[in-house]
N, C-alpha and C positions, 0 to 999 in steps of 0.2 A: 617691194612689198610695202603694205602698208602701216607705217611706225606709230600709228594708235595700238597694233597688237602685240609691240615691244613695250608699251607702258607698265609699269608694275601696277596700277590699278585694272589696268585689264588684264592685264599677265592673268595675277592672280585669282580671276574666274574661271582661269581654263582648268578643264580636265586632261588626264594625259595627251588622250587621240590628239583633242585641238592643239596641245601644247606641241606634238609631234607633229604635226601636220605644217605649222608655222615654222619651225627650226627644220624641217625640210625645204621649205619655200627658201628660207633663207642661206643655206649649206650651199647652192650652185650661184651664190653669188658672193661668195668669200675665196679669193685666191687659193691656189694651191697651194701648200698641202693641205689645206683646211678639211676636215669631213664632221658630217653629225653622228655623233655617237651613240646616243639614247637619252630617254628620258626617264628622270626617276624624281620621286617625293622624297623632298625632306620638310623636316618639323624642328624647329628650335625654339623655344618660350612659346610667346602666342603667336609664332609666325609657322605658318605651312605653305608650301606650295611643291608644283613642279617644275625641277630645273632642267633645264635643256645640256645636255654636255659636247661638246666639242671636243675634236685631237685636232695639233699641229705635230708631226712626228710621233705619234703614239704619247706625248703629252696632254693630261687633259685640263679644259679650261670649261670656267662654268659663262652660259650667258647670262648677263644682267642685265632686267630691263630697264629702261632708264624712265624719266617724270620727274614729276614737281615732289621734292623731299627733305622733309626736316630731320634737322640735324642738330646736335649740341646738346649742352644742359641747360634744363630747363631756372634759372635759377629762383624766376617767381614763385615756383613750387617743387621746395628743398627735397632731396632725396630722404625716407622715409627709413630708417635703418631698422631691423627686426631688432629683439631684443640680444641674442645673441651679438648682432654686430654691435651694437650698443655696448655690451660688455668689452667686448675684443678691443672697441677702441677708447675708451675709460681708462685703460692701460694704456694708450698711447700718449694720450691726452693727459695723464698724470705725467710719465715720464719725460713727455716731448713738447709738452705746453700746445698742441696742434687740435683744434676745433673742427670736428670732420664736416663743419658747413662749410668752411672757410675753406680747409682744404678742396673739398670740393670746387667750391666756385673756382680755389685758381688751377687745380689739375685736371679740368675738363673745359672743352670747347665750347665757345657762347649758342645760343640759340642762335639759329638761322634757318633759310630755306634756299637749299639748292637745287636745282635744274638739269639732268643729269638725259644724255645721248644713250642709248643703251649702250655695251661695250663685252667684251670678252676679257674673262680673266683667271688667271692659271687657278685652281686649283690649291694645290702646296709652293710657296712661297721656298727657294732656293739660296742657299748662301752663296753668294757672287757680286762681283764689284757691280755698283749700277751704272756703269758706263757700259757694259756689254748689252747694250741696247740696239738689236739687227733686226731682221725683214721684218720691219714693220711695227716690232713691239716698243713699245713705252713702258713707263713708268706709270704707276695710278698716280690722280691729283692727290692731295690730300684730302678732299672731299669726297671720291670718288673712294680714298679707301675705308673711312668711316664709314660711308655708307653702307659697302660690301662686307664689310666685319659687324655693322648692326644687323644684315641681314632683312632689314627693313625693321627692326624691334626699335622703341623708345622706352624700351628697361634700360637700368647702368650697364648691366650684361647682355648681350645677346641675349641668353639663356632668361635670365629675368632680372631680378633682385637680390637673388639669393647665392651666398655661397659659403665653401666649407669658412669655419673660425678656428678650425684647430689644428691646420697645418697651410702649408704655401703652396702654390698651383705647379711645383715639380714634384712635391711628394706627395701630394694629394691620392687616395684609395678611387675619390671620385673623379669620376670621367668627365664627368658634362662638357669641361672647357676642351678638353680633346676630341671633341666630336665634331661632324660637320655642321657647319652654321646653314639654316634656311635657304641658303643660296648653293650651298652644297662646297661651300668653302673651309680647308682645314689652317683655321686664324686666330691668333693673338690667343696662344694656348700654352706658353713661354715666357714669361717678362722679360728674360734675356734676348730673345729672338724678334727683337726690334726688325721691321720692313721699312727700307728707303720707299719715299713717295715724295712729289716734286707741288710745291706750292705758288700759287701767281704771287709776286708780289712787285707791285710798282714796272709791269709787263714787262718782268723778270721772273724767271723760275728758278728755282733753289730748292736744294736738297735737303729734306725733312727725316724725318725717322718718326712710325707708329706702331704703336703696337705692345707698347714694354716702358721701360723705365732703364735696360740693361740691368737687372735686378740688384739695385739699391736698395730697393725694400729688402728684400729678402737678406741680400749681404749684410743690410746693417739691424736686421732683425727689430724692424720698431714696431711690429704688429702684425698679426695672422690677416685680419680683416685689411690694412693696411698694405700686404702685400698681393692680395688680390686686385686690389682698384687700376692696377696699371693694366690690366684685362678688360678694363670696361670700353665701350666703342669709341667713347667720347674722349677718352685720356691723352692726355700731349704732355708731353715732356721736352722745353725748347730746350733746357740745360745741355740735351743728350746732343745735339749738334756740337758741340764747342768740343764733343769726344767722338767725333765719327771716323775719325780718323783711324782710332784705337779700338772701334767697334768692329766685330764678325756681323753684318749687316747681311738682313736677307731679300731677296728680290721678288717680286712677284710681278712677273709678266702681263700688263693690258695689251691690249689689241682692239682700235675702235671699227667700227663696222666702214666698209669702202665707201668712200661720198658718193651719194647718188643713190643706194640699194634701198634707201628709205623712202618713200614717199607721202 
């Protein structure tokens, strides 16, 4: 089939019919068990579209389309806090001497532009060793999981800019971060529930964790507004390797489309 209509810039002019009409084209050329499932709308921040869904074993996986896509924080133009966050973190910044520019720029990922295959990707994220890696599935890069957890948004949050100030995202009344993201992915809705994901370095790959912080924030209670940031797409925390050993790490399953199926 034709891999201009896996683009997320074309993805996203499709209406259901075309989007189902494509992810049937593509279904009898994914191994078995592979089958199409349906399609459905989702809506996260200002991102909408229709995702395509997949089963391998009654497990389901959303497709991603791949393209040219930015990623990181922007740092030339510093994230904008409402006033309440503002407050929330006045308190941190008293206590903890931490300037949430500064902070920022080092607990988020630099701007860049990545390049991305389309790819399939589970759904909900499993707690399992990441070495149970069989028919076929991998690990997401680390790029590749940023990118699935922005959902294609350039907010700090998927969702946008906004979140609760007056409690932490397990006790939280509001839902938002528990919902599915744009891609129809249920992600980084836990700060504890870090996801292994595997990074190039020096063509080497090596075991990362995103998604969380292992809730430090939250443990060591240095700020409401504070303990959300490790929810936002862009957040890394390398510290959290030097403990992954002692981490309940969760897995989520890629699957890249068969060489050749693209044209």
């Amino acid at each position: 089939m034709e891999r201009q209509f896996l683009q997320l810039s074309i993805w996203d002019q499709l209406n259901a019919k075309e989007a189902e009409v494509i992810a049937q084209t593509l279904a009898p050329l994914l191994p078995p068990p592979w089958k199409f499932q349906r399609i459905e709308q989702h809506a996260c921040g200002d991102q909408k579209r229709q995702v395509a869904f997949f089963t391998w074993k009654r497990v389901r996986f959303a497709l991603i389309p791949g393209g040219k896509v930015t990623l990181g924080y922007d740092r030339r133009k510093p994230f904008m806090p409402s006033q309440e966050q503002r407050e929330s973190w006045s308190d941190t910044q008293e206590e903890y001497g931490l300037k949430l520019k500064d902070f920022l720029k080092d607990c988020l990922t630099p701007l860049r532009t990545a390049v991305f295959e389309p790819f399939l990707l589970e759904v909900t994220a499993r707690q399992a060793p990441p070495t149970e890696m069989t028919d076929g599935f991998r690990l997401p890069t680390f790029d590749e999981w940023e990118y699935a957890c922005s959902g294609g948004a350039r907010t700090l949050f998927r969702w946008g800019n906004d979140c609760p100030t007056d409690c932490y995202p397990i006790e939280s009344r509001w839902k938002g971060h528990r919902q599915p993201n744009a891609f129809g992915l249920r992600i980084a809705s836990n700060p504890y529930d870090s996801e292994y994901c595997v990074q190039q370095e020096r063509n080497k790959e090596r075991l990362v964790v995103r998604g969380g912080d292992g809730g430090s924030a939250i443990c060591g209670g240095i700020g409401y507004f504070y303990g959300w940031i490790p929810l936002a797409s862009a957040y890394y925390a390398p510290d959290l390797e030097n403990l992954m050993e002692h981490i309940d790490g969760y897995c989520r399953r890629a699957f890249s489309l068969p060489e050749g199926c693209l044209d």
